[in-house]
C-alpha positions as CSV (number, residue, x, y, z in Angstrom):
1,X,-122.2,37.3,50.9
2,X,-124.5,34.6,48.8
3,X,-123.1,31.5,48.0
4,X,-123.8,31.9,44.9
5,X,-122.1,35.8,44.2
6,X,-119.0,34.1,46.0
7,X,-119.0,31.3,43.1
8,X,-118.9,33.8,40.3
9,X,-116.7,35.9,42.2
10,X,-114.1,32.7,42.4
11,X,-115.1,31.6,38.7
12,X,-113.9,35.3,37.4
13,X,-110.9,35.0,39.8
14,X,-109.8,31.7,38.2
15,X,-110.9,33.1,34.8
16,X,-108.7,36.1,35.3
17,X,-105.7,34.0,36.3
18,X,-106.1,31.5,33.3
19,X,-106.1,34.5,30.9
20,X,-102.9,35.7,32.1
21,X,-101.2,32.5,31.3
22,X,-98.2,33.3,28.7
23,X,-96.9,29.8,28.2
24,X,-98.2,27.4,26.3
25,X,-97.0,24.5,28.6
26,X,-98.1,25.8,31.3
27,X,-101.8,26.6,30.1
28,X,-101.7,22.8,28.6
29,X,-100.9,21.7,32.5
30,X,-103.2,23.4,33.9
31,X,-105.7,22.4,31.0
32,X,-104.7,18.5,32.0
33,X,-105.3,19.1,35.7
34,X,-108.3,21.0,35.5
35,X,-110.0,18.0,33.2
36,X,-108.5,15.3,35.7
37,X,-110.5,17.2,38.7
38,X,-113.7,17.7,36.6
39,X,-113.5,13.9,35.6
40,X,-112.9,12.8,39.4
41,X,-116.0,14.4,40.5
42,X,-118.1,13.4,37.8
43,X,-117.1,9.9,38.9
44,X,-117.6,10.4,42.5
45,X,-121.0,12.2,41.5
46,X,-122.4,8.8,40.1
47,X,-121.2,7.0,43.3
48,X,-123.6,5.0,45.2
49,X,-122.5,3.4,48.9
50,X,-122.0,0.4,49.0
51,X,-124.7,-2.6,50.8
52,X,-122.9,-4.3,54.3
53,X,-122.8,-7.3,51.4
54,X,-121.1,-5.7,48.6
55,X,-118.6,-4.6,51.1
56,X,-117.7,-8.2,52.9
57,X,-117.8,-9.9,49.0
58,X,-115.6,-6.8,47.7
59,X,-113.1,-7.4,51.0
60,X,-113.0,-11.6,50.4
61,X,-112.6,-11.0,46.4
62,X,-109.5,-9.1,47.3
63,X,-108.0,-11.2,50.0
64,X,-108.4,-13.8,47.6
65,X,-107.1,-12.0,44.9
66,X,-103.8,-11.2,47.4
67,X,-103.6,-15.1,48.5
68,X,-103.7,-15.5,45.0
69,X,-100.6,-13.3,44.0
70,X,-102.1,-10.8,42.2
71,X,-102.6,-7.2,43.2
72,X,-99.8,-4.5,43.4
73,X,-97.7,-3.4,45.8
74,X,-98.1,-0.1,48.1
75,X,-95.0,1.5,46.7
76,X,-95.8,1.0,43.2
77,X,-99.4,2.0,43.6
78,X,-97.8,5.4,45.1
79,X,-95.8,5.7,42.4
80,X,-98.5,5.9,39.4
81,X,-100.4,8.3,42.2
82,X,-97.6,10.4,42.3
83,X,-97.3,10.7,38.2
84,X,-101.1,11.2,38.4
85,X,-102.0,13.6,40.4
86,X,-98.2,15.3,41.6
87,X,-100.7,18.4,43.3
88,X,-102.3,15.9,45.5
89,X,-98.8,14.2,46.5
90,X,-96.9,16.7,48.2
């Protein structure tokens, strides 16, 4: 099957299953979810990799940054993840 057919094929599928959403909460969920993805991947889209020297200045701005108290830690970085994205967290 084409790539392409199998996209529309999906798009309909996820169309279909949107449509027969009764609640409003749970269409306003998925609405928030679905515009959290799209955003992520219009961010990674306009990603460019990183030069061997943006890296090393990026890694010694944050070890300075650490040595200088600031930062936060793991747990509480898990945390805002977790009230972020819950569907990535399980």
């Amino acid at each position: 099957m084409d790539a392409n057919v199998r996209l529309d094929a999906d798009k309909i599928e996820l169309a279909k299953a949107i449509l027969s959403i009764t609640s409003k909460e749970v269409l306003e969920k998925v609405k928030s979810r679905l515009t959290d993805i799209l955003d992520f991947q219009e961010k990674d889209e306009k990603l460019a990799p990183y030069t061997l020297e943006e890296l090393y200045a990026r890694i010694d701005h944050s070890i300075a940054e650490l040595d200088a108290g600031k930062g936060l830690p793991s747990s509480e970085v898990f945390h805002k993840m977790e009230q972020k994205y819950p569907w990535l967290c399980k």
